[in-house]
Every structure is written in C-alpha cells, then in structure tokens.
C-alpha positions as CSV (number, residue, x, y, z in Angstrom):
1,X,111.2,135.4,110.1
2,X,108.2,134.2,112.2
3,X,106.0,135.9,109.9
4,X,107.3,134.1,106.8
5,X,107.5,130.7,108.6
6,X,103.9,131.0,109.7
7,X,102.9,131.9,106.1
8,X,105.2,129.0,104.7
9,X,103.2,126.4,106.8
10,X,99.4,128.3,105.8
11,X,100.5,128.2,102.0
12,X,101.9,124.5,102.5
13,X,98.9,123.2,105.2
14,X,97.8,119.7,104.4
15,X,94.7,120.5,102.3
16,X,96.9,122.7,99.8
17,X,99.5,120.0,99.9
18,X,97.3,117.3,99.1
19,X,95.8,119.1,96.2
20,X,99.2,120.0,94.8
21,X,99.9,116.1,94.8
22,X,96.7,115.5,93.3
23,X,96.9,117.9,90.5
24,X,100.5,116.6,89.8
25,X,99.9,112.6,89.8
26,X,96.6,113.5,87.5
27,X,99.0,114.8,85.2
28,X,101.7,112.4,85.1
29,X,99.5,109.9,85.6
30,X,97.7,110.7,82.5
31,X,100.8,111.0,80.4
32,X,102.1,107.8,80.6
33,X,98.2,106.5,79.3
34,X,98.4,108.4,76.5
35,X,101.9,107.7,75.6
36,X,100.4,104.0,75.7
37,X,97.6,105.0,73.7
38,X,99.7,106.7,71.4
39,X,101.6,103.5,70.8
40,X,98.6,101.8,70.0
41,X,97.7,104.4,67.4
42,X,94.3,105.5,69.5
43,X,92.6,108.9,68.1
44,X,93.0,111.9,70.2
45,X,89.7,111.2,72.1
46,X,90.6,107.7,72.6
47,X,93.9,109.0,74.0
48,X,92.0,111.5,76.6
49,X,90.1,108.3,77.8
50,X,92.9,106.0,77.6
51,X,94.7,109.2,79.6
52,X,91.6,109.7,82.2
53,X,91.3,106.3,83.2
54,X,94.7,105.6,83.7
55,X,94.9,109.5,86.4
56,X,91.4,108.8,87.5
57,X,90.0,105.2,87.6
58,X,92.2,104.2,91.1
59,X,90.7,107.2,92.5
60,X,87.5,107.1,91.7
61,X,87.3,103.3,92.7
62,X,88.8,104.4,95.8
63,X,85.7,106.9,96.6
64,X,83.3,104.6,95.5
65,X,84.6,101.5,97.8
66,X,84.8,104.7,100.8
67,X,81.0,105.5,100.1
68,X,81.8,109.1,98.4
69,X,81.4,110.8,95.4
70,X,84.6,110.5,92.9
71,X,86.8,113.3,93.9
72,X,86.6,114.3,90.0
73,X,82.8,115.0,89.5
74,X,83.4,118.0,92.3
75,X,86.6,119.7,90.8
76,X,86.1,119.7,86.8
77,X,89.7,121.0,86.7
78,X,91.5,117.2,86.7
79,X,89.3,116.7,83.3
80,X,91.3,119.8,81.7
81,X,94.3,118.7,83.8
82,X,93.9,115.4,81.7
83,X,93.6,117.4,78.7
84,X,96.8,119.2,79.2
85,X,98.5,115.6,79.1
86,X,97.1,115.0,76.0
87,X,98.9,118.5,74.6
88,X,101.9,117.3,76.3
89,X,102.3,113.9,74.3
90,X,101.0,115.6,71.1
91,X,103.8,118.4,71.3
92,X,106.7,116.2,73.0
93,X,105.7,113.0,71.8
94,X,108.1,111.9,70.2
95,X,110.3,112.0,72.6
96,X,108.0,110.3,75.2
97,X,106.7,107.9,73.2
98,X,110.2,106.9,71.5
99,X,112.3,106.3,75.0
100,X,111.0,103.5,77.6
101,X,112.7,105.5,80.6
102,X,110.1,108.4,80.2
103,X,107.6,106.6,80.6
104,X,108.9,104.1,83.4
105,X,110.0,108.2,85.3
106,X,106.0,109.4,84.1
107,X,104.6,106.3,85.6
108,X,106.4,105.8,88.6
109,X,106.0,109.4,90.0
110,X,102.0,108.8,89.2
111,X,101.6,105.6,91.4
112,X,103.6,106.9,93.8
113,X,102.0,110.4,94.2
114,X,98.6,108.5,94.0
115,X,99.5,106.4,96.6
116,X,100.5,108.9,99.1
117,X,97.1,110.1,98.0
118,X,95.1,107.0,98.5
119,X,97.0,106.9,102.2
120,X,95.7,110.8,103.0
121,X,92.2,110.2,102.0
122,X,91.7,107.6,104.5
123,X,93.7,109.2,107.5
124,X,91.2,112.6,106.5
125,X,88.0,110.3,106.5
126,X,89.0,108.4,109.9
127,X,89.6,112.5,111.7
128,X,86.2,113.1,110.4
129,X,84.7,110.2,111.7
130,X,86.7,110.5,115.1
131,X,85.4,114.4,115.2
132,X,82.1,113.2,114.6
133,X,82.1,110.6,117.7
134,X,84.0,113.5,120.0
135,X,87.4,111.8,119.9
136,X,90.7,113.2,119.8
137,X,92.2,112.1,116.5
138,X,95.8,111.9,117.9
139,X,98.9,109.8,116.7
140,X,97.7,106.3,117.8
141,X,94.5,106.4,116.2
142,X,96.5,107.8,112.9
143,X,98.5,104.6,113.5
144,X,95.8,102.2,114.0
145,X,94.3,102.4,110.5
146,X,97.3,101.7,108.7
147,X,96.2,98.3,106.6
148,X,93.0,100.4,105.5
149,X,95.2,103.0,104.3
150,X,97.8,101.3,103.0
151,X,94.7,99.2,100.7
152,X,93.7,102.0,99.8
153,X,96.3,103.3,99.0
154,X,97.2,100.7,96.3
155,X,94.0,100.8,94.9
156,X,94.3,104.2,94.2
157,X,98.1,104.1,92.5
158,X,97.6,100.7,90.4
159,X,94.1,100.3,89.5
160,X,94.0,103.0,86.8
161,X,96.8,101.5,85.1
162,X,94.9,97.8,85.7
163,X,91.8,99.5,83.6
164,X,94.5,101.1,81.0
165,X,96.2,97.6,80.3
166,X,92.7,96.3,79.8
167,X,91.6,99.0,77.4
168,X,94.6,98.8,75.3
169,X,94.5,94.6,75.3
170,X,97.6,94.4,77.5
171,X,98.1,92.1,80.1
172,X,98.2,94.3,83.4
173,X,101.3,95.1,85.0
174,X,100.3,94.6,87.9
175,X,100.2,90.7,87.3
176,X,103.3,90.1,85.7
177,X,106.7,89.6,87.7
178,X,107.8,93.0,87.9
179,X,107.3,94.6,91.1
180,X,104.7,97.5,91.2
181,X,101.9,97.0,93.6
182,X,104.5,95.9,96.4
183,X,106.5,99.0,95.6
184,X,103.3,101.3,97.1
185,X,102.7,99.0,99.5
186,X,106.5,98.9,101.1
187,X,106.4,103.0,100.8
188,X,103.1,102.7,102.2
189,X,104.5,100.9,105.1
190,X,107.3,103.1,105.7
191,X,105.2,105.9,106.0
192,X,103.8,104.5,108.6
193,X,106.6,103.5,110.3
194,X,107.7,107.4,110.3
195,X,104.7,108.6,111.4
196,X,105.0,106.2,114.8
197,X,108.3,108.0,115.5
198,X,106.8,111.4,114.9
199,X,107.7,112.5,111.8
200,X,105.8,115.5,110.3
201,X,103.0,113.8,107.7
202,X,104.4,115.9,104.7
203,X,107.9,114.5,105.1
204,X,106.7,111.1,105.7
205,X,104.8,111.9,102.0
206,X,107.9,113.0,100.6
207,X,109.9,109.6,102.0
208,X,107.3,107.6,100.8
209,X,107.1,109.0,97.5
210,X,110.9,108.4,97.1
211,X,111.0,105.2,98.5
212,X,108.3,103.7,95.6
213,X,110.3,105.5,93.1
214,X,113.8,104.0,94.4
215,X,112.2,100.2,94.7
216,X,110.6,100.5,91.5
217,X,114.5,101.7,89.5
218,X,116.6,99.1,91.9
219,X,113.6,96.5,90.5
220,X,114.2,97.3,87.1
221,X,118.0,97.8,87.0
222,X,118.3,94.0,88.7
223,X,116.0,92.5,87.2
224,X,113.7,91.9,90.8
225,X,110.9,90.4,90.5
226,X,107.7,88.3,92.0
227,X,108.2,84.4,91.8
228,X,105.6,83.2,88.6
229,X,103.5,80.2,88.9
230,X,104.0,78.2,86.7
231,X,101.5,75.4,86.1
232,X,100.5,73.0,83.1
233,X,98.0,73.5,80.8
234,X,95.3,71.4,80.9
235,X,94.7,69.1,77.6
236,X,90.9,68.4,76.9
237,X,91.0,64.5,76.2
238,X,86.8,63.5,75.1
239,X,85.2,60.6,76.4
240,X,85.4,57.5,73.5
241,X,81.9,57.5,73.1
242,X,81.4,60.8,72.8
243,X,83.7,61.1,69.8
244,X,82.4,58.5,68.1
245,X,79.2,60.1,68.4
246,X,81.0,63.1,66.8
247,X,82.6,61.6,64.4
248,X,79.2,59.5,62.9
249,X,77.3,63.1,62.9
250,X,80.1,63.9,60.8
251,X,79.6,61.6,58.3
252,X,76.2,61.7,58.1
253,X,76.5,65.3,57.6
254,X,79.0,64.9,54.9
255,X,77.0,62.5,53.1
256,X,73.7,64.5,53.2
257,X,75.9,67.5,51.3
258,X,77.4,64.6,49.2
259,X,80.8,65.0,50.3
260,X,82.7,62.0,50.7
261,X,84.4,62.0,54.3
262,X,88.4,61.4,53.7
C-alpha cells in the first residue's frame, strides 16, 4: 500500500501535474477559438491561429511580462496540441459550433485551468528566486505573493480570448457585463485562502478550478453581471465661423465644376 501511495504522489508530483493542466487548457482552450472562428467562416489555417491565440496568447504574455521565454517555443507539442483542436471542431463541429453551452463548458474549463496555471508559474518562479537568495521557501512566503499571482494569473486565463475577440472583430468579453475576469480572480483568491490553512496545493487547484467554473454557470443562469457605465455621447457642434468658411469653399468649389449649389 506504501509502495503504491508513494508512486501515486511521484506520478502526480507538481511538475507532472502542472503539465497535465497545461496540455488540457491548451486544448480546450483552443477549441472554443476555433468554434468562434468557425462561426466566422475562417479557413482551416485561420482557425489554427484564431485556435493558438486564444490557448497561447495569455501565456505567452504572461512569460514575456515575467522576463522568460514563451513556455510554447520550448515544448513544440502545444502547437500539435492546438492542431488536435482544430480535428476536433472539424469532426464534432457541428455539434460544438451549433449549441452555446459547449462552448460556454469548452471556455470556462480553459480560463479556469489557465488560471490555476498563471497562479503556479509565479509561486515556481518566487521558490526559484528564494533558492537562489538561500531562503526557505515555506508557507508564508507562498502566501505573500498572492496579488502577483493572482495578476498573473488573469492574464494568463483572459488575455487569449481578449486577442481572439479582436481577431474575429468582436468586442472582448472581458469588457462587457458578464462576469469573467472576476470569476479567476475570486478562485484565485480562494486558492489562497486554502493554502493559508494548509491545504495541499493540488487540492487548492482543484477548488479553484471549480470555483471559476461554478461563478461563471450561477453568472449566467441569473443573469449577474458588472454595473455598465453608461455615459452620453458627445455631439461635435463647429464653431460659426468655421462653417461658414466651409460652407463658402463649398460653393466655390461647386461653381468652378459648374454645379449649381442647392
């Protein structure tokens, strides 16, 4: 029993399990761009873009802003991962593409997984920098970088989809009422909030994960929602002068073409 515990926790240690989520939320993630893409009637290479961005682009903003290379240009496999999405939506598109629920399940399990993701990423790079300095990277320092993680952590679950919207000529989601980005945020809190009680780091994933997923359904079912600002548009009024000007150039121009002005 010992022995099979002990190769439990080696097969499910935190680098595996990190790489698990990432393979995962490349792929979901990438499904619900192409099923956008699709609706927009893209080719299939416009559809593998539309797909990478939306997986990738969080991420890879993520490394850039943390001074690393994108995690993508040193493991070639989330480019066929992203390809695999692409097979997926040709082969079971229609019933992706054709019911609103897939892709609100497809997309939610993405941002939430990358979230999770975004969250780990910093927690690894502050052990690193703690083992470089000679410090024990214990619970309290874990704990003390929480609003770095937690930034990062939306970056790397909502920006992807902000560079999709964009690419497709849709206004992003994560500026309209609906609740998204505060979704990750929230879960990324109450991760957080675990790990100051103890919790193992994997369960606090799994909570989290849940948690974004849960916020994200109640916000839809209830209609929950950001408050919109709301402000008058502004109604360009020319000085007198200046359109009298305008309006004698007019004439003048009319008359040199020999049309009479009305």
């Amino acid at each position: 029993m010992d022995f099979a515990v002990n190769m439990l926790e080696r097969a499910l240690g935190p680098g595996l399990f990190l790489e698990i989520l990432t393979q995962v939320g490349t792929f979901v993630g990438a499904v619900s761009g192409v099923r956008m893409a699709s609706v927009k009637h893209f080719d299939w290479f416009g559809a593998y873009v539309i797909g990478f961005i939306t997986a990738l682009g969080g991420g890879t903003l993520r490394d850039v802003l943390m001074q690393r290379p994108p995690f993508w240009m040193e493991d070639p496999s989330y480019l066929v991962t992203t390809f695999l999405a692409v097979l997926a939506v040709a082969l079971f598109g229609r019933r992706i593409i054709s019911e609103q629920i897939t892709w609100f399940i497809f997309d939610t399990i993405a941002i939430s997984i990358f979230m999770v993701i975004g969250m780990e990423k910093v927690i690894e790079a502050e052990r690193l920098k703690a083992a470089a300095a000679g410090l024990d990277f214990n619970l309290a320092l874990q704990i003390a970088c929480w609003w770095k993680a937690i930034i990062m952590g939306v970056i790397t679950a909502v920006f992807g989809g902000v560079m999709r919207d964009i690419c497709i000529n849709e206004v992003p989601l994560i500026f309209r009422k609906e609740i998204y980005a505060l979704a990750c945020a929230a879960g990324g809190a109450l991760y957080f909030a675990l790990m100051a009680f103890g919790i193992d780091g994997r369960v606090c994933s799994v909570v989290c994960i849940f948690s974004i997923f849960v916020i994200r359904a109640l916000a839809i079912k209830y209609h929950l929602g950001v408050p919109v600002l709301i402000g008058r548009r502004t109604i360009h009024i020319p000085h007198p002068h200046l359109h009298r000007k305008a309006r004698g150039d007019e004439k003048r121009a009319h008359a040199a073409t020999g049309f009479k002005d009305k």
